[in-house]
C-alpha positions as CSV (number, residue, x, y, z in Angstrom):
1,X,-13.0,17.1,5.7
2,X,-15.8,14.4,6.0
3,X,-14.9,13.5,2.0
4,X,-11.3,13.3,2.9
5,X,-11.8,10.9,6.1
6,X,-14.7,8.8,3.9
7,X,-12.3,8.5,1.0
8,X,-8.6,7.6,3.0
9,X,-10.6,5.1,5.5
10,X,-12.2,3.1,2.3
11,X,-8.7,3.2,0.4
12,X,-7.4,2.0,3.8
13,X,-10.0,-0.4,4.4
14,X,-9.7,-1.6,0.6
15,X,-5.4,-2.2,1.4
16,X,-6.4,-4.0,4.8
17,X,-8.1,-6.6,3.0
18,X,-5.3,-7.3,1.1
19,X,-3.2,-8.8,3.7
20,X,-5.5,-11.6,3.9
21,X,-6.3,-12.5,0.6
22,X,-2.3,-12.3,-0.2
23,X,-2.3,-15.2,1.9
24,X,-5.7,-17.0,0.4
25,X,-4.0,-16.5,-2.9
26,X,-0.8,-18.0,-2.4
27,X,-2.7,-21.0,-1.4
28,X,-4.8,-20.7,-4.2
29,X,-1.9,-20.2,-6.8
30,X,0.1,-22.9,-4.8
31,X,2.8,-20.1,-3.9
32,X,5.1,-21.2,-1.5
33,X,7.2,-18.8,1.2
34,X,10.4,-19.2,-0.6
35,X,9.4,-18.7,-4.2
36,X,9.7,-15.0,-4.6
37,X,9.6,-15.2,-8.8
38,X,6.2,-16.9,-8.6
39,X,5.5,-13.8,-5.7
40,X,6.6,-11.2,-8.2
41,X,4.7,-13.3,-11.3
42,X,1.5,-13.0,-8.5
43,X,2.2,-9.3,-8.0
44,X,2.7,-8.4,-11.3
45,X,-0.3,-10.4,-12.7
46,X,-2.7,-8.5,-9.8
47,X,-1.2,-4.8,-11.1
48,X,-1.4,-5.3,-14.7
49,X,-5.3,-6.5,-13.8
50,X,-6.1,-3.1,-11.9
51,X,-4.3,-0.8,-14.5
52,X,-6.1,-2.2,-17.3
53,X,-9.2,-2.2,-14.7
54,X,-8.6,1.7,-14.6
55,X,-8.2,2.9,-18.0
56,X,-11.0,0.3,-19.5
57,X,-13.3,1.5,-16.7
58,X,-13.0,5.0,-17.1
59,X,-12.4,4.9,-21.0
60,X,-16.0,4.0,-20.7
61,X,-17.3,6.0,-18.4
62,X,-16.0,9.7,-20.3
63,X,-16.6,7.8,-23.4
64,X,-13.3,9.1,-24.7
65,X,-9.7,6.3,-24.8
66,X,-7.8,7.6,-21.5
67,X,-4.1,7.5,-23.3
68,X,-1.6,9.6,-22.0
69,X,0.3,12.7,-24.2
70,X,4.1,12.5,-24.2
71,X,4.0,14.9,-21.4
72,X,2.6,12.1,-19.5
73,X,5.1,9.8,-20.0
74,X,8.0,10.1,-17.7
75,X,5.3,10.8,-14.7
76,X,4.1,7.2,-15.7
77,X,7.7,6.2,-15.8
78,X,8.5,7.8,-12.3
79,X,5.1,6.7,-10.3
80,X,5.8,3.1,-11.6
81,X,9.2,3.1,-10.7
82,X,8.5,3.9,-6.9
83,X,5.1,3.0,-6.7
84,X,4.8,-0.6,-8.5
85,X,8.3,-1.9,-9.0
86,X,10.5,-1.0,-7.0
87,X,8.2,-0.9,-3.7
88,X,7.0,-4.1,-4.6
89,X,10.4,-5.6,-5.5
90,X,11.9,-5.2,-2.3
91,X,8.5,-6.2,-0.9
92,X,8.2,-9.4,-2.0
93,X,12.2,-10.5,-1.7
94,X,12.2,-9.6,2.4
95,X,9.0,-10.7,3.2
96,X,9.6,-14.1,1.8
97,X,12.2,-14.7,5.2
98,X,11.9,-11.8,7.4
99,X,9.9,-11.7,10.3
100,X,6.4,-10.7,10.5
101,X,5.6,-8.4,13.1
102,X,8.9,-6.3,12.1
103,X,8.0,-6.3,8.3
104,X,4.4,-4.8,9.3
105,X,6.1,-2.5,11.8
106,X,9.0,-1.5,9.0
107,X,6.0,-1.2,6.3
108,X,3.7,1.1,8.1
109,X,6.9,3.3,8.5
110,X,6.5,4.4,5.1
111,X,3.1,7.0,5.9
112,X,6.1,8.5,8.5
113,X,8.3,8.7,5.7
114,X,6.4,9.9,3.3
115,X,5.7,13.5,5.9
116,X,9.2,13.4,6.4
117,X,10.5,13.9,2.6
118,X,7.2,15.6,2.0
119,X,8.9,18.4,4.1
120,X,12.2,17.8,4.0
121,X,13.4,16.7,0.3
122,X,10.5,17.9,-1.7
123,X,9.7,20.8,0.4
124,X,5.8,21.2,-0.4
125,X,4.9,21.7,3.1
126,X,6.0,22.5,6.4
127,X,7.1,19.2,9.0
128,X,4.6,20.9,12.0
129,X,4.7,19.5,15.5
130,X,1.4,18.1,15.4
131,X,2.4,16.3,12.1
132,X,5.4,14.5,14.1
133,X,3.1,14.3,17.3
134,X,0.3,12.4,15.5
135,X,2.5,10.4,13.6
136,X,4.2,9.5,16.5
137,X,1.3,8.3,18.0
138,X,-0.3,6.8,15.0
139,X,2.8,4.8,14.8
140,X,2.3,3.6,18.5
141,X,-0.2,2.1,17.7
142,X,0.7,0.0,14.6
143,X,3.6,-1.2,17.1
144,X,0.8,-1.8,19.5
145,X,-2.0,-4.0,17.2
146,X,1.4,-5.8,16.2
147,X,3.0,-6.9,19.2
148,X,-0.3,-7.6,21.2
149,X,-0.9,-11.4,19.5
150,X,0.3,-14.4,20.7
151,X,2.4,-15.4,17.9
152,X,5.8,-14.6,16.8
153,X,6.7,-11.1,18.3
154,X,10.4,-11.4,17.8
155,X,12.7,-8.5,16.6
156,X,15.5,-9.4,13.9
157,X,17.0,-7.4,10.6
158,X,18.9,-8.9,8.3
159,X,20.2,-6.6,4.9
160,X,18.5,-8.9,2.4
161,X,15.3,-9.2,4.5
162,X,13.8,-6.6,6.8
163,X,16.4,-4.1,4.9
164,X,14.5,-4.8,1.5
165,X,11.2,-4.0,3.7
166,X,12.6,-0.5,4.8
167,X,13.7,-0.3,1.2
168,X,10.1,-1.1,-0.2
169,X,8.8,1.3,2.4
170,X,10.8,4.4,1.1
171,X,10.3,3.8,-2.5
172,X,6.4,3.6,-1.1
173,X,7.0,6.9,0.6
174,X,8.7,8.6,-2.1
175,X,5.9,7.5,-4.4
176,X,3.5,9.0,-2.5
177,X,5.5,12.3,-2.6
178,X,5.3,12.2,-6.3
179,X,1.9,11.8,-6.2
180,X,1.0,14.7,-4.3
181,X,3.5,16.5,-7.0
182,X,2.2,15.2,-10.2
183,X,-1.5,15.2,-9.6
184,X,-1.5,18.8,-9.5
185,X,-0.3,19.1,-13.3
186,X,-2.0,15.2,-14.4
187,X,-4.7,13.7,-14.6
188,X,-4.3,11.9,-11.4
189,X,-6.5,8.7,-13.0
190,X,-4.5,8.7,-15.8
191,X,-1.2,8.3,-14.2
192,X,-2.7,5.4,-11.4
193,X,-4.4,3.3,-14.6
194,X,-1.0,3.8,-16.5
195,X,1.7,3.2,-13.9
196,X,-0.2,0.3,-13.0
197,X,0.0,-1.2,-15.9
198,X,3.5,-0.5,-16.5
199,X,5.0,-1.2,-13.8
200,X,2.5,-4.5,-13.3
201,X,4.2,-5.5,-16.9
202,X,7.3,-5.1,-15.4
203,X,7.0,-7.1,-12.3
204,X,5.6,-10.0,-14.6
205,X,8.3,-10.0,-16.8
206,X,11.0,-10.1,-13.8
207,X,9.4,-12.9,-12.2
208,X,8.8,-14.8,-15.1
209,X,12.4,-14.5,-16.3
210,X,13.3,-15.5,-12.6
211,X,11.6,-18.6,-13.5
212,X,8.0,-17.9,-11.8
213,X,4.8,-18.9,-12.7
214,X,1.1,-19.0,-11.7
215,X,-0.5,-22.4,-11.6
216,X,-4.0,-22.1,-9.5
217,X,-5.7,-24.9,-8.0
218,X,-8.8,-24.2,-8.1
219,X,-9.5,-21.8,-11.5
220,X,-12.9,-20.2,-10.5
221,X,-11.8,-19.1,-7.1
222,X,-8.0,-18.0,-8.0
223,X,-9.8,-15.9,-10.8
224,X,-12.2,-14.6,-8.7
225,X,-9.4,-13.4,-6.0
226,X,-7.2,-12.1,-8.4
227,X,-9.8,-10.2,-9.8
228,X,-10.4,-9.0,-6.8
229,X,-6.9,-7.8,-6.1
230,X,-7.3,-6.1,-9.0
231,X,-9.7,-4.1,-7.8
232,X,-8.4,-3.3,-4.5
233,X,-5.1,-1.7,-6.3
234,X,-7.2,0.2,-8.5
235,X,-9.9,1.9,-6.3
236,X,-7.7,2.3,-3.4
237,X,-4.7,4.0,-5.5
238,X,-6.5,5.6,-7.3
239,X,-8.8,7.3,-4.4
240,X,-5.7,8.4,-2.4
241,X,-4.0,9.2,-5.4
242,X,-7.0,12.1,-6.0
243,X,-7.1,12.7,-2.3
244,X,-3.0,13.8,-2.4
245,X,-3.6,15.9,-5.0
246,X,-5.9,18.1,-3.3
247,X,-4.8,18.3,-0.1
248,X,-0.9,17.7,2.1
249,X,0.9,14.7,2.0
250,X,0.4,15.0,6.2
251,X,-3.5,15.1,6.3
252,X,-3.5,11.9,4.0
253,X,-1.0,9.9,4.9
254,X,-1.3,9.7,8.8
255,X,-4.8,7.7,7.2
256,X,-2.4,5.3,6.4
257,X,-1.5,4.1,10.3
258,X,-5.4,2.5,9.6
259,X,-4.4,-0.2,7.0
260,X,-2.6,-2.4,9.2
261,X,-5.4,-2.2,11.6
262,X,-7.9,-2.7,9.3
263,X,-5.3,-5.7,7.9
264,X,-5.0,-7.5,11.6
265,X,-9.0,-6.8,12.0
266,X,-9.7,-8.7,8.4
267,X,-7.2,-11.5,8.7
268,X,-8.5,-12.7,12.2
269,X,-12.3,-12.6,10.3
270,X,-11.5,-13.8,7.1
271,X,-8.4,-16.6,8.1
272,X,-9.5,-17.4,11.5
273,X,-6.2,-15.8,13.1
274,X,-7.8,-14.5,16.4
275,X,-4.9,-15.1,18.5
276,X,-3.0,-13.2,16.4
277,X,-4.5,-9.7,17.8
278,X,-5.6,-9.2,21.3
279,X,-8.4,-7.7,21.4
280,X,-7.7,-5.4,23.6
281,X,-4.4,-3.9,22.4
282,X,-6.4,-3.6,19.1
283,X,-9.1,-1.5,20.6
284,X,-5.9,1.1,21.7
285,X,-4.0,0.5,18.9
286,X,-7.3,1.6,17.0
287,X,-7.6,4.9,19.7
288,X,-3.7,5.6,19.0
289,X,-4.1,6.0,15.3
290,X,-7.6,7.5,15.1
291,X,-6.0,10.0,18.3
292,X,-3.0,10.9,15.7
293,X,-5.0,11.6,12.7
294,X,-7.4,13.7,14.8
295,X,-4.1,15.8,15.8
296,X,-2.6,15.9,12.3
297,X,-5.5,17.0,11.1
298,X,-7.1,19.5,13.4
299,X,-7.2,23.3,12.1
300,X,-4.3,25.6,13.6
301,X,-4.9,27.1,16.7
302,X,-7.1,24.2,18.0
């Protein structure tokens, strides 16, 4: 257990980060709100960068190429379908115009959907009353850590906007399914390095056909960031994707209700958004989540 909570709470903490330096690298890349091919080119660009980070890295360290077999293939295919493409396709076109307390709501959904079909469609384990208690609670508090700023905490949902984030977030849950599935009969570091790259290539391609492009201000710290991103993909995926693999899609993915926590933590550091959480509803929001993960987790009986 102490492995388990190390590992999800550094993936998690790895993801948080993200949220701001998507925004530091938009301004670095001169991305603006409405130009979702140059968000895609961005995404794709960042994915490519951590797949390649993934095999290269570990292609050195077992001293051995890390290509996948033809059995390997449609796992790739599958994980970067769900994982990288699709979940990032829908991403990117809602977020663009929908609201941002519902799209980080609507987003963290996807650790509730991914114990749902866990139990219910792919049928690897058993949906437990303490999995939909904690998960309930979890939940709570990303609604909480959300809803306590100052800003914008208006509702709204619009098809083509918060509907592509629910979209993004089942396609994220589903991955995460078939994760848990594939890892047991993969290599688990294979299939993150591979789908990564795949399904980076293919975000790339979209956006640059869409007509986007990446044109950074400021080379050495654009680099630097994307690098960066890079990184965060690759260790974080990677990491959960092990940690699936050996234990229930429940036990792993109430972690999950900590990266928008960690997220609203990092961006009022790192961007100077302090009225964006109050402090206080963070400090519950942070009790709710860690409260729901104790309860998911917690031996039968107890």
């Amino acid at each position: 257990l102490p492995g388990l909570i190390l590992g999800c709470l550094v993936s998690c903490g790895l993801w948080g980060s993200a949220y701001p330096c998507v925004k530091i690298g938009y301004e670095l890349f001169g991305i603006t709100g409405s130009d979702v091919a140059s968000r895609l080119v961005f995404a794709g660009t960042r994915f490519t960068i951590a797949g390649i980070m993934v095999v290269v890295g570990v292609s050195i360290a077992q001293r051995r190429a890390l290509l996948p077999a033809k059995r390997d293939l449609s796992a790739i295919g599958i994980l970067a379908l769900f994982q990288t493409v699709l979940q990032y396709f829908f991403f990117y076109g809602g977020l663009s115009h929908a609201a941002g307390v519902t799209s980080s709501i609507i987003g963290a959904a996807a650790y509730f959907f991914a114990i749902l079909f866990a139990a219910l469609i792919f049928k690897t384990e058993n949906l437990t009353r303490k999995a939909v208690i904690g998960c309930t609670i979890g939940f709570a508090g990303v609604v909480l850590v959300n809803l306590g700023g100052s800003g914008d905490t208006a509702f709204s949902f619009a098809l083509n906007e918060e509907g592509f984030i629910l979209l993004s977030s089942v396609a994220g849950a589903i991955s995460t399914c078939f994760i848990a599935v594939l890892g047991r009969t993969h290599d688990s570091v294979l299939l993150s390095g591979w789908q990564f790259v795949t399904g980076g290539i293919a975000l790339l391609g979209c956006g640059l056909a869409m007509g986007g492009s990446l044109r950074p201000i400021s080379l050495g710290p654009a680099f630097a960031l994307i690098l960066y991103m890079g990184f965060i993909s690759a260790m974080a995926y990677t990491l959960w994707s092990r940690l699936l693999a050996a234990n229930p899609v429940s036990r792993v993915s109430i972690f999950g209700f900590m990266t928008p926590v960690f997220g609203a933590a990092m961006s009022a550091v790192l961007l100077g958004e302090t009225d964006a959480v109050n402090p206080l509803f963070a400090l519950i929001a942070l009790a709710l989540v860690s409260a729901g993960i104790v309860i998911v987790n917690r031996p039968n009986g107890q």
